[in-house]
C-alpha positions as CSV (number, residue, x, y, z in Angstrom):
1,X,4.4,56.7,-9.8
2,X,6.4,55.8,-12.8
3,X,7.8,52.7,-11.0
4,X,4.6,51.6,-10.3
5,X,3.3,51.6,-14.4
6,X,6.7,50.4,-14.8
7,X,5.4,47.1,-12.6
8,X,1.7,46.9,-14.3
9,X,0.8,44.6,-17.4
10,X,0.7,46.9,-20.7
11,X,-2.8,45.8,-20.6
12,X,-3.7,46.5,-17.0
13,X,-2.3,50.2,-17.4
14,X,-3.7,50.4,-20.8
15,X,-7.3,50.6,-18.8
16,X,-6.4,51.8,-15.9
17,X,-4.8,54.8,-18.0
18,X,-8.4,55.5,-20.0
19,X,-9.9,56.0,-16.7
20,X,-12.6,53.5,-17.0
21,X,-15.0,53.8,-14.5
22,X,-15.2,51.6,-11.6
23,X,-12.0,49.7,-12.5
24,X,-10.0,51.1,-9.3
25,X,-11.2,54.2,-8.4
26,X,-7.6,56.3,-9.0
27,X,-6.2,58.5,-11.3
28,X,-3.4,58.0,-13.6
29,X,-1.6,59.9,-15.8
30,X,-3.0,60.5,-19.4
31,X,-0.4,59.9,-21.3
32,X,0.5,56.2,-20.5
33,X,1.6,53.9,-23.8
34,X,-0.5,51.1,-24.7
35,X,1.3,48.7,-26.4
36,X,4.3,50.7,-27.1
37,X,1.3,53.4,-28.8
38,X,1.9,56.6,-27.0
39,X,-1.7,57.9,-25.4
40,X,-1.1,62.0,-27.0
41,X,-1.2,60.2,-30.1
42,X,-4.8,59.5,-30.2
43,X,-6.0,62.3,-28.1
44,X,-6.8,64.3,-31.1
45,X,-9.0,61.9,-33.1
46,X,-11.8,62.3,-30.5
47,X,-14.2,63.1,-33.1
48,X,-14.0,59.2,-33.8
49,X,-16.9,57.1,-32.7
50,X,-16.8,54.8,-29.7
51,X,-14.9,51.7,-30.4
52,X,-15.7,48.8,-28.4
53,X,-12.3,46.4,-27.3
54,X,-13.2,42.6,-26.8
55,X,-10.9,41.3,-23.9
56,X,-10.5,37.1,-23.6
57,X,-9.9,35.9,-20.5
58,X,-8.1,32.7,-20.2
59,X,-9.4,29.9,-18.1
60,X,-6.7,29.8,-16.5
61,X,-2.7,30.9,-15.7
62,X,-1.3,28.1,-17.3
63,X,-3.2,29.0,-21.0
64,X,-2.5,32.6,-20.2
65,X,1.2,31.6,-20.1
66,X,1.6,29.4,-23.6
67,X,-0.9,31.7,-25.5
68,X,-0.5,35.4,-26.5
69,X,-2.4,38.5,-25.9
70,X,-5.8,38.5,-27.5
71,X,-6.8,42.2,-28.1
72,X,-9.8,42.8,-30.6
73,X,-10.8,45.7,-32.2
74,X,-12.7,46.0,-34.6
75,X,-11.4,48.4,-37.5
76,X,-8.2,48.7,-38.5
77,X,-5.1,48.7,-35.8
78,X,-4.0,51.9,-36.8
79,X,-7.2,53.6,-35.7
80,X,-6.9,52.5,-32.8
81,X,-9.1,54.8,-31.2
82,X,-11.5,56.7,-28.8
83,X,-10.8,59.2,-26.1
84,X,-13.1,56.6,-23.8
85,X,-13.1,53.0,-25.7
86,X,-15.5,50.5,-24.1
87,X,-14.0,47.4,-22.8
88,X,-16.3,44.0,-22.7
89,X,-14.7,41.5,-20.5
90,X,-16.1,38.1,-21.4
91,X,-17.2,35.5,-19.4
92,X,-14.2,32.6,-17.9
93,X,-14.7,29.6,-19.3
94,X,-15.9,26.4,-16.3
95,X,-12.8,24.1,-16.2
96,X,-14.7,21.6,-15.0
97,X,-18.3,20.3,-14.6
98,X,-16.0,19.8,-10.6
99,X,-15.9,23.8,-10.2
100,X,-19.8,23.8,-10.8
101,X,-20.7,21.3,-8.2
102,X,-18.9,23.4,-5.9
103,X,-20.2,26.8,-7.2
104,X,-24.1,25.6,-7.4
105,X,-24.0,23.3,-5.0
106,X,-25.5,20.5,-6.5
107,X,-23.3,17.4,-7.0
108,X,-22.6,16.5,-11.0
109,X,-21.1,13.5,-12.3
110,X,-17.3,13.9,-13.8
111,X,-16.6,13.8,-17.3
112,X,-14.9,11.0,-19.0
113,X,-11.4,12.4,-18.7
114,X,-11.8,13.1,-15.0
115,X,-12.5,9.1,-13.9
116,X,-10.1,7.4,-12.3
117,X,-9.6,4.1,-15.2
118,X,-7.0,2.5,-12.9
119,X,-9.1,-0.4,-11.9
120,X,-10.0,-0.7,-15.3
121,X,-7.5,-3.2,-16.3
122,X,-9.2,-6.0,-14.1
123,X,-12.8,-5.2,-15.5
124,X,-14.5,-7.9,-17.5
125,X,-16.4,-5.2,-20.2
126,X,-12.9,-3.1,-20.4
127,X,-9.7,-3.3,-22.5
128,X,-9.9,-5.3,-25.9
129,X,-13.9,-6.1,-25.6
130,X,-14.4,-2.2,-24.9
131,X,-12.3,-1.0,-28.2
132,X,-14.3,-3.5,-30.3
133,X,-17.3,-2.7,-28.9
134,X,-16.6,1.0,-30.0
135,X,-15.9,-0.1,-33.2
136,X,-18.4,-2.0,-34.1
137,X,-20.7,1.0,-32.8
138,X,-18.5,3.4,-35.8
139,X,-16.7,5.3,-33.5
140,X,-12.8,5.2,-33.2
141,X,-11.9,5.4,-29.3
142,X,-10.1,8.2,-27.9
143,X,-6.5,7.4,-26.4
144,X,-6.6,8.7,-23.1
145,X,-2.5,9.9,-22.6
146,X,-3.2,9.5,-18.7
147,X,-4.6,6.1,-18.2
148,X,-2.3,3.4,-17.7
149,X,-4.3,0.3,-18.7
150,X,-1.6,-2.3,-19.7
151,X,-2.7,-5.5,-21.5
152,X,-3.4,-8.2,-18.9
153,X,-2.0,-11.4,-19.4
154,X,-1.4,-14.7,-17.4
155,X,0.8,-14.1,-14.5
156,X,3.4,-16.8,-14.5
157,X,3.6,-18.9,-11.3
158,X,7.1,-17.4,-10.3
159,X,5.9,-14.0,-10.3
160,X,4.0,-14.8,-7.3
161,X,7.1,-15.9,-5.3
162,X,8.6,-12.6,-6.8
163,X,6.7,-10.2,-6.0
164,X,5.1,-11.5,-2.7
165,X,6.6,-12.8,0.6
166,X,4.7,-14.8,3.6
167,X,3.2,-17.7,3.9
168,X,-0.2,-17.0,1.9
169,X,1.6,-15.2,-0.7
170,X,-0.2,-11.8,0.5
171,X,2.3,-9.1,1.7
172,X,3.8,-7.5,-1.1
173,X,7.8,-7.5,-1.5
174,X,9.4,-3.7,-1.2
175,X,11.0,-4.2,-4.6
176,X,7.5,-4.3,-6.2
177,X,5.0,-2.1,-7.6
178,X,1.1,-3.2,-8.1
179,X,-0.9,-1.9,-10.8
180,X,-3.9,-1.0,-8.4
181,X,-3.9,2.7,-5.9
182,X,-2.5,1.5,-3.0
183,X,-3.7,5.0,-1.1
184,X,-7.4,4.7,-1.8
185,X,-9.9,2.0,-1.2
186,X,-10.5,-0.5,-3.9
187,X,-14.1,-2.0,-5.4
188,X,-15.9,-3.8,-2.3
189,X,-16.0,-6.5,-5.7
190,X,-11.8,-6.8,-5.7
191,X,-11.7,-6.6,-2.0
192,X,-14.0,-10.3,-1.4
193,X,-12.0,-12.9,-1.8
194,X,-12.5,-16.5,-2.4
195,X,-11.6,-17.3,1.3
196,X,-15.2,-15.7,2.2
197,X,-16.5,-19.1,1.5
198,X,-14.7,-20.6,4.8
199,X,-17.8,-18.8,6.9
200,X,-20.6,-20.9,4.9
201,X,-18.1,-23.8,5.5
202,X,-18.5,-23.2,9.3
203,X,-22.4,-22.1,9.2
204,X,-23.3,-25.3,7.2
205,X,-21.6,-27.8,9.5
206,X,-23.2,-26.5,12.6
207,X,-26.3,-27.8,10.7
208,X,-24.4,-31.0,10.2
209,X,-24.0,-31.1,13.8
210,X,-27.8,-30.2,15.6
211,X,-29.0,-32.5,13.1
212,X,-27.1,-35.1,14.3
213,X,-27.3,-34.8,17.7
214,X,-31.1,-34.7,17.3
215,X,-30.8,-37.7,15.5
216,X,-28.5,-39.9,17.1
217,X,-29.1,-42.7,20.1
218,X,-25.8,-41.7,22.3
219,X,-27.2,-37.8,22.6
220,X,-30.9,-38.4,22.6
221,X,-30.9,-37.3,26.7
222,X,-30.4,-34.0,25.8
223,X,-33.9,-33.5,24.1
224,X,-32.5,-31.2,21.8
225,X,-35.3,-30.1,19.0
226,X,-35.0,-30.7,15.4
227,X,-35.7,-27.2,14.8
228,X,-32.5,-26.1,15.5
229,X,-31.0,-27.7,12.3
230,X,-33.8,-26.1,10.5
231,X,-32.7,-22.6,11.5
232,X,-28.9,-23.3,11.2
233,X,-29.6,-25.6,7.6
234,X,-31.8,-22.0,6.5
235,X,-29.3,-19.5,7.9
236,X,-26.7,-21.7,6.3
237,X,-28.8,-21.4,2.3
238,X,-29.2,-17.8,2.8
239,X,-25.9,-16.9,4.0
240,X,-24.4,-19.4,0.7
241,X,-26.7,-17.1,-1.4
242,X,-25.1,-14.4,-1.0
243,X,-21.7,-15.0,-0.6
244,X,-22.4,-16.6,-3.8
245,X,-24.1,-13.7,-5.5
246,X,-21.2,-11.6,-4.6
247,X,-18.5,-13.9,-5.8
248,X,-20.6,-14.0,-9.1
249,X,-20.8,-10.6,-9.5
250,X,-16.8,-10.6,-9.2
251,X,-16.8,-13.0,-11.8
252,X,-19.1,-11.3,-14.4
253,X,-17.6,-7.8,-13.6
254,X,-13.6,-8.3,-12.5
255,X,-12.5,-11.5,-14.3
256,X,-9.0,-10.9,-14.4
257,X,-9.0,-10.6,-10.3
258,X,-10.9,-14.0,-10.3
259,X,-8.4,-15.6,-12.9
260,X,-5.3,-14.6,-10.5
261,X,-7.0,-15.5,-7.4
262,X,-7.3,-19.3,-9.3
263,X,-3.6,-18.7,-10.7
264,X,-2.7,-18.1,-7.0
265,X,-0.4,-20.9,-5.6
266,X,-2.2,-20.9,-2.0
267,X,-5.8,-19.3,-3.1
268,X,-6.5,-21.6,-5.2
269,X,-7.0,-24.4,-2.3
270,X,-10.3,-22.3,-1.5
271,X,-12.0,-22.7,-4.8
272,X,-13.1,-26.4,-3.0
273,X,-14.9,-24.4,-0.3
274,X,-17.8,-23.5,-2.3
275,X,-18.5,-27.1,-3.0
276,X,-17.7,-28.4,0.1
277,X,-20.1,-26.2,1.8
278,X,-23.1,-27.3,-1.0
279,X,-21.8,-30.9,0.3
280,X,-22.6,-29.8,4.1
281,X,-25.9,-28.3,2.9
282,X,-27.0,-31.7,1.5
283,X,-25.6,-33.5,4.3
284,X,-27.2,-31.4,6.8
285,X,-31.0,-30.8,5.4
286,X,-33.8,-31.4,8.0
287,X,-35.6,-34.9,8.0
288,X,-39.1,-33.3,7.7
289,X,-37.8,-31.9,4.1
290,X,-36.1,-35.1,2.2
291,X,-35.2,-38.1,3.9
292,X,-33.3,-39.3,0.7
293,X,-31.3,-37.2,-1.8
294,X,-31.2,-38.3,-5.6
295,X,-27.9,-39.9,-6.4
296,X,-27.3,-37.5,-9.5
297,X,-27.0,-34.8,-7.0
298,X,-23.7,-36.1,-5.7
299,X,-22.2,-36.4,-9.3
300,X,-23.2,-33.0,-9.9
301,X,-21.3,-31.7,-6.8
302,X,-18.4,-34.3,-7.0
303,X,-17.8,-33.3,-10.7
304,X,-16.3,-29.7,-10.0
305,X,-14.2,-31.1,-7.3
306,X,-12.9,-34.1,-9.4
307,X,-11.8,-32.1,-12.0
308,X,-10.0,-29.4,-9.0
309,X,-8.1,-32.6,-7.6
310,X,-6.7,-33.4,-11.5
311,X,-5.6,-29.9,-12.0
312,X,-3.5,-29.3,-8.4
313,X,-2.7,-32.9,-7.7
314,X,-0.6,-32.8,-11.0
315,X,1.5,-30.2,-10.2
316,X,1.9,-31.3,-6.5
317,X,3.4,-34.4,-8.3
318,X,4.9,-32.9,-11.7
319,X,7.3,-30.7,-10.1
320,X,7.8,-27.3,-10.8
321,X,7.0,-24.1,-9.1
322,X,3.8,-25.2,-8.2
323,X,5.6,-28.8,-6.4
324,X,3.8,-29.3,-3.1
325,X,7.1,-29.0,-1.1
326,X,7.0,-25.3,-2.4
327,X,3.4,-24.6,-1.7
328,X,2.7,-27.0,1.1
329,X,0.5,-24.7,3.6
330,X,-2.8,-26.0,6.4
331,X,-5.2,-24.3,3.5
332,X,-4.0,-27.5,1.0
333,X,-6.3,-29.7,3.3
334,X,-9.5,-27.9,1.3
335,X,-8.7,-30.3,-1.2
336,X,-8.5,-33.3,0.7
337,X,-11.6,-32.6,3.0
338,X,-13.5,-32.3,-0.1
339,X,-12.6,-36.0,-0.5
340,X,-13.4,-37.2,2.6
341,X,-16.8,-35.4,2.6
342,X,-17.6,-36.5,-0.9
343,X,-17.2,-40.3,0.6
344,X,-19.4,-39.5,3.5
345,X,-22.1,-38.0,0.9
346,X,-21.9,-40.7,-1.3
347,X,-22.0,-43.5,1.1
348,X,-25.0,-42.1,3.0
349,X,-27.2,-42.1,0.0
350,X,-26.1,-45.3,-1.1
351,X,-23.7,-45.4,-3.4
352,X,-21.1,-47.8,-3.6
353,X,-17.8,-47.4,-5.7
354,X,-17.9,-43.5,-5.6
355,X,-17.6,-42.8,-2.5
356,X,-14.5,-45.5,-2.3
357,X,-12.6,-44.2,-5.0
358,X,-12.8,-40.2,-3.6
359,X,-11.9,-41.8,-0.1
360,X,-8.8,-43.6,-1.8
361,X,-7.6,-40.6,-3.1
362,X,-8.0,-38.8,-0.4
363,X,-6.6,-41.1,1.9
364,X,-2.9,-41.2,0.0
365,X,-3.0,-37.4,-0.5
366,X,-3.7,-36.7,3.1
367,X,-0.6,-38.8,3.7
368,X,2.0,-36.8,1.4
369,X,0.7,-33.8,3.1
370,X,0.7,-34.4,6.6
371,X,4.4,-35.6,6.4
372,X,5.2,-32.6,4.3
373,X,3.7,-30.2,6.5
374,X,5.0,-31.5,9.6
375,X,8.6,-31.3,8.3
376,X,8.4,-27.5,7.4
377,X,11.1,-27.6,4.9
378,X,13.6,-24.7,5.1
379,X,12.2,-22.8,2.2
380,X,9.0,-22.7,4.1
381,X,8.3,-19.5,6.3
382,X,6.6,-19.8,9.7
383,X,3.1,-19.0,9.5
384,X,2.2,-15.4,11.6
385,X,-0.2,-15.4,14.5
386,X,-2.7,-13.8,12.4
387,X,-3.0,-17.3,10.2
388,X,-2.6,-19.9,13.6
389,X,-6.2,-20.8,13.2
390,X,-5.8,-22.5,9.9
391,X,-3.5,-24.8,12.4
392,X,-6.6,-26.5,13.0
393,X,-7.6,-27.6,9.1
394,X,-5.5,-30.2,10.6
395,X,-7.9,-31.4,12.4
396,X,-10.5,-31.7,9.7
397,X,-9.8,-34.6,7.6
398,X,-9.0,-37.5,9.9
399,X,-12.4,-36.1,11.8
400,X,-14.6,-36.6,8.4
401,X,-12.6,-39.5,7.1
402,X,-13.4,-41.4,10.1
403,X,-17.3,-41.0,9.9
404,X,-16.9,-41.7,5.8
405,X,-15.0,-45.1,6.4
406,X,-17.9,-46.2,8.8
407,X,-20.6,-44.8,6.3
408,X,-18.8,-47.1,3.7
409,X,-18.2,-50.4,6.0
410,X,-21.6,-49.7,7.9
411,X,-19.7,-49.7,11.6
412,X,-17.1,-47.6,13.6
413,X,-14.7,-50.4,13.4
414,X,-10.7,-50.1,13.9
415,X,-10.5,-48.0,10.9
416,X,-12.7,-45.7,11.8
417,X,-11.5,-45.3,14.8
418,X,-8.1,-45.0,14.1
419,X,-8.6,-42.1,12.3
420,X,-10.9,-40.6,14.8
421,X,-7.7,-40.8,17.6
422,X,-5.5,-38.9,14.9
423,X,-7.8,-36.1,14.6
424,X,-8.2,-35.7,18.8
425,X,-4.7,-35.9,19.4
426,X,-4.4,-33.1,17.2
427,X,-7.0,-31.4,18.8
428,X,-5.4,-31.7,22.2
429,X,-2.4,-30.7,20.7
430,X,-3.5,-27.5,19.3
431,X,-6.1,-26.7,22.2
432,X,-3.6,-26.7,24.5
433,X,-1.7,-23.7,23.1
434,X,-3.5,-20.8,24.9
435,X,-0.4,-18.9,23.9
436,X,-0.5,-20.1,20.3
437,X,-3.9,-17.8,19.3
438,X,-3.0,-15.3,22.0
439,X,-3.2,-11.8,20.8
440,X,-4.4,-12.4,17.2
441,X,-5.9,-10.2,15.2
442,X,-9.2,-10.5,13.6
443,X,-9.5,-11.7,10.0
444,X,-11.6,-14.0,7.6
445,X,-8.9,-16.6,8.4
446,X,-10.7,-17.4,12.1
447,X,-13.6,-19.0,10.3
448,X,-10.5,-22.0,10.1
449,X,-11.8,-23.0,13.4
450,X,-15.0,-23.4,12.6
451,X,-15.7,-26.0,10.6
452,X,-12.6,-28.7,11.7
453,X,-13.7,-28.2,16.1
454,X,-17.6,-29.2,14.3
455,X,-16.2,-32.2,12.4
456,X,-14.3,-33.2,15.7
457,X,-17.4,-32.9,17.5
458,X,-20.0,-34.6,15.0
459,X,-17.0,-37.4,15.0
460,X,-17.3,-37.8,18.8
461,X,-21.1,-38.0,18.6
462,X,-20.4,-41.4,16.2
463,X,-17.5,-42.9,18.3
464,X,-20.3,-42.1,21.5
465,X,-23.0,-44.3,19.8
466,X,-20.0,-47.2,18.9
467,X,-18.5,-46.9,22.6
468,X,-21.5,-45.6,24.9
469,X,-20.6,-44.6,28.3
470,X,-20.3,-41.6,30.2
471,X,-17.3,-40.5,29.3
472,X,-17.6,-40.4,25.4
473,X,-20.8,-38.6,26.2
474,X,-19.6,-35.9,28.1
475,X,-16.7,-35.3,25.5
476,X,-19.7,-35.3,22.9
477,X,-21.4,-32.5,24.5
478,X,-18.2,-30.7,25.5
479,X,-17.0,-30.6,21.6
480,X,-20.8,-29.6,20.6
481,X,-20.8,-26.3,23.1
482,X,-17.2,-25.1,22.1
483,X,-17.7,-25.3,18.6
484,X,-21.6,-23.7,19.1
485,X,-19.9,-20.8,21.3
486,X,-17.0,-20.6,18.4
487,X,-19.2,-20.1,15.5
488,X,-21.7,-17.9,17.5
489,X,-18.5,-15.3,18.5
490,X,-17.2,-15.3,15.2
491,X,-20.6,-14.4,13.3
492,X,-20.6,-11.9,15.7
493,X,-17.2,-10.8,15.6
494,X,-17.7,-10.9,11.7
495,X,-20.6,-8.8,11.2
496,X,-19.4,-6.3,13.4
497,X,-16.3,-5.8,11.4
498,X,-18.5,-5.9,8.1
499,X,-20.9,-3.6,8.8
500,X,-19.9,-1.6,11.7
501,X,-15.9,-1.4,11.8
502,X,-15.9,-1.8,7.9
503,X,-12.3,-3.2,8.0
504,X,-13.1,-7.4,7.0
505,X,-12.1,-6.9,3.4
506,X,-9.0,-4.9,3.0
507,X,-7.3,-4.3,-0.2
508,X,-6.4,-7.4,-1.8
509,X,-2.8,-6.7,-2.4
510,X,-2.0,-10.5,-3.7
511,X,-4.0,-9.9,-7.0
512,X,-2.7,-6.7,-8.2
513,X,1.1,-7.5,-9.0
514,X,2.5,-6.9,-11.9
515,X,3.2,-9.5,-14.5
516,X,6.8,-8.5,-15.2
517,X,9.5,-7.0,-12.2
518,X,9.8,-3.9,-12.5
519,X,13.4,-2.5,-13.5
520,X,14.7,0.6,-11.9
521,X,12.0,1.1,-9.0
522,X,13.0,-0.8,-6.5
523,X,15.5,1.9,-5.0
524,X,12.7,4.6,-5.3
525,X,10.2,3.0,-3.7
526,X,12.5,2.5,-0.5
527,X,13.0,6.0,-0.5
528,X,9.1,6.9,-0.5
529,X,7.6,3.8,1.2
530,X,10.7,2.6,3.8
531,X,12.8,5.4,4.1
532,X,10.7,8.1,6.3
533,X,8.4,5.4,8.4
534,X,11.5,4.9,11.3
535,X,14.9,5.1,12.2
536,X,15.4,1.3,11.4
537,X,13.8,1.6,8.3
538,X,16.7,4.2,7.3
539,X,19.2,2.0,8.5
540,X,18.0,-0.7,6.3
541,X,17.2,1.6,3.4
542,X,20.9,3.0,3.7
543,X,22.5,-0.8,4.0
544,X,20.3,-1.3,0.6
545,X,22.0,1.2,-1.4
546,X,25.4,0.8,0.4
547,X,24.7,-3.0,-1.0
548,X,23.8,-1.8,-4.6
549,X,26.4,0.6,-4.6
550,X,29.3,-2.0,-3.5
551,X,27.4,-4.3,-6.3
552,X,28.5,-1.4,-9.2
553,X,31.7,-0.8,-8.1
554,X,32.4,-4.6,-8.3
555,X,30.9,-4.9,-11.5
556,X,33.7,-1.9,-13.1
């Protein structure tokens, strides 16, 4: 029995020891210490009134650890007592508004301190505006000690090439850390990227295409109604709507992930894609609603793309990191169609030097890149399966610069045609490959098919009405069904992935990185990331630090 009120907490055996009622139900010796205060010492003040003993509860072990025994009474501590004191226990503080959500049932928001602020560094209404905000308001801001918000700044172009690896500049190097969770699901806002414009792109030229073969002399025998560019041209508005809404929203709300999407050596080729699909949508609006467009419509849309082709052609030619030999990739011919289809535009609703000078520069452009991305320089990587469609992009701009040079010259002449044999032998070329897009997985980066197979086919439609004969018309309607069947499987394909599978817009790793390399992590994060995945990655993880270690001993 002694070894046992040896074991209890002085306090524990202090009540236990006065026999209050209920506590345990057993007996204990009377004459137990309490607090180094022998018990027969106050057995004979019993005449005393009831004192009552106030007993503080921590909320929890770790307070009851750092802070001291709280024992109240409320005379002196020499009288320190009754034969039966009365003990008030009171109540245990709530830790968090969490425990009573869970005790009540009834869901509560968390307080400040308890929300996660790591994707507050790429909000727009966070970081500088929110502290002077506060201030203005007469309040100082709290320092939260947890949050790790660092000051966001412009990401150099080199960091890029630092920090990520592949040929989009998307898988993130095992030396790196990103400021974002990489275990939880991001925003839906930093997840949709800029490439989401590529399925308007495809949408809007199938409008392109009904239209025109509804319109045209070569494909009239097919009685196809206009009202089938009606439905694609409306599909094609509302679907721009709100890929449009969405990206604004990213804008307004994430800025910084915007800014490094346009900082991106390879995304920012798809900042044309919103334009060029507005281009589609003007070239592609049913007869029965405008037969002509006003010409200050095309300046409008040519002005955002004019001032695109300043910024990246520069550095193509200036040198630098940004030098197209280091960033050549199929997504740089967004800003070449953009040319092309700006010509086509122009010269359909009349305008006359315009549409030469965009087809000029694209012309020379277009040349510099398709010799630079047929010789794959050594410090370019191989582009995965998953990215093979954007193969076909190559197909795009010899398709729509053919139909702009006989918009501007008013035939299909040699020209025209010339171009038109370009883009179909690289059709063939790719088309051929059944192993090439074999086993693929599914991404945003299919939509690349879309829009180049419908130029190829809208192209073959114009070179049927120059050359009419059977065979030119059966390749017409052959193009038009493949590039139909394409677009209808991957808007399909796409909304099952968006709505049902809910796996279209992963994390977006690329925009996340760090704006300097990180010093001492790159060993720890092969431990926790590499090391315990496979036997090979051990191997390799093991080789690492065999290298680094070989690298010190050198060094001494």
């Amino acid at each position: 029995m002694e070894r046992k009120d040896e074991e209890l907490p002085s306090l524990i055996k202090a009540i236990s020891d006065h026999e209050v009622a209920g506590f345990d139900g057993v007996e204990h010796h009377p004459h137990t210490s309490v607090s180094g205060i022998k018990a027969a010492e106050i057995e004979d003040e019993c005449e005393m009134p009831q004192h009552s003993v106030s007993i503080s509860m921590p909320p929890s072990p770790v307070e009851h650890e750092h802070k001291t025994k709280r024992v109240l009474f409320n005379d002196d501590t020499t009288n320190l007592g009754a034969p039966n004191p009365m003990f008030y226990s009171q109540p245990i503080p709530k830790a968090s508004l969490l425990h009573e959500a869970i005790t009540n049932g009834k869901s509560a928001p968390l307080p400040p301190k308890f929300r996660d602020k790591r994707f507050d560094s790429f909000k727009t209404w966070s970081g500088k505006l929110e502290r002077q905000l506060t201030n203005l308001r007469g309040g100082a801001p709290e320092p939260d000690p947890n949050s790790r918000r660092p000051e966001m700044g412009s990401v150099p172009v080199d960091r890029y090439f630092d920090a990520l690896e592949g040929p989009e500049l998307d898988v993130l190097r095992a030396s790196e850390e990103i400021l974002l969770p990489e275990d939880k699901v991001w925003p839906f806002l930093l997840r949709f990227p800029i490439s989401s414009f590529g399925i308007c792109l495809g949408v809007s030229s199938q409008a392109i295409m009904w239209k025109t073969i509804s319109s045209t002399e070569s494909t009239r025998f097919l009685h196809m109604s206009p009202h089938i560019n009606q439905v694609f041209w409306f599909v094609s508005i509302a679907l721009m709507a709100a890929v449009a809404s969405i990206y604004a929203l990213k804008l307004i709300f994430y800025w910084e992930a915007v800014r490094r999407e346009y900082h991106h050596p390879i995304r920012v080729n798809f900042f044309f894609a919103p334009w060029i699909a507005l281009l589609f949508l003007a070239m592609g609006i049913p007869p029965s609603m405008a037969h002509t467009l006003p010409k200050p419509l095309w300046y409008i849309l040519m002005t955002p793309i004019f001032c695109l082709e300043v910024k990246i052609y520069g550095q193509w030619m200036s040198g630098g990191q940004r030098r197209l030999s280091k960033v050549a990739n199929p997504c740089n011919h967004l800003s070449v169609v953009g040319n092309f289809v700006g010509a086509l535009l122009g010269a359909s609703m009349g305008i006359k030097e315009g549409p030469i000078f965009f087809f000029a520069i694209g012309l020379a452009h277009y040349t510099v890149l398709f010799v630079t991305l047929y010789q794959r320089l050594p410090t370019n990587e191989t582009l995965p399966k998953d990215l093979h469609p954007v193969f076909f992009l190559f197909v795009a701009a010899p398709s729509v610069a053919s139909m702009a040079w006989a918009k501007i010259v008013g035939s299909f002449d040699y020209g025209s045609r010339i171009a038109y044999f370009i883009a179909m032998f690289l059709y063939l070329s790719l088309a051929i490959r059944v192993n090439f897009f074999r086993g693929i997985r599914f991404s945003l980066a299919w939509w690349a098919y879309t829009f180049p197979m419908t130029g190829a086919a809208i192209a073959t439609i114009r070179y049927s009405s120059a050359v009419e004969n059977a065979v030119t018309k059966t390749f017409a309607v052959i193009l038009c069904i493949v590039a139909s069947l394409i677009v209808a499987a991957l808007l399909v394909t796409t909304v099952i992935h968006a709505f049902i599978l809910g796996d279209l817009f992963p994390n977006d790793i690329a925009i996340a990185i760090s704006e300097r390399r990180p010093k001492s992590s790159t060993t720890r994060r092969w431990y926790h990331r590499r090391a315990a995945s496979s036997d090979a990655s051990v191997d390799q993880f093991l080789k690492f630090s065999d290298a680094k270690d070989v690298e010190l001993d050198t060094g001494k």
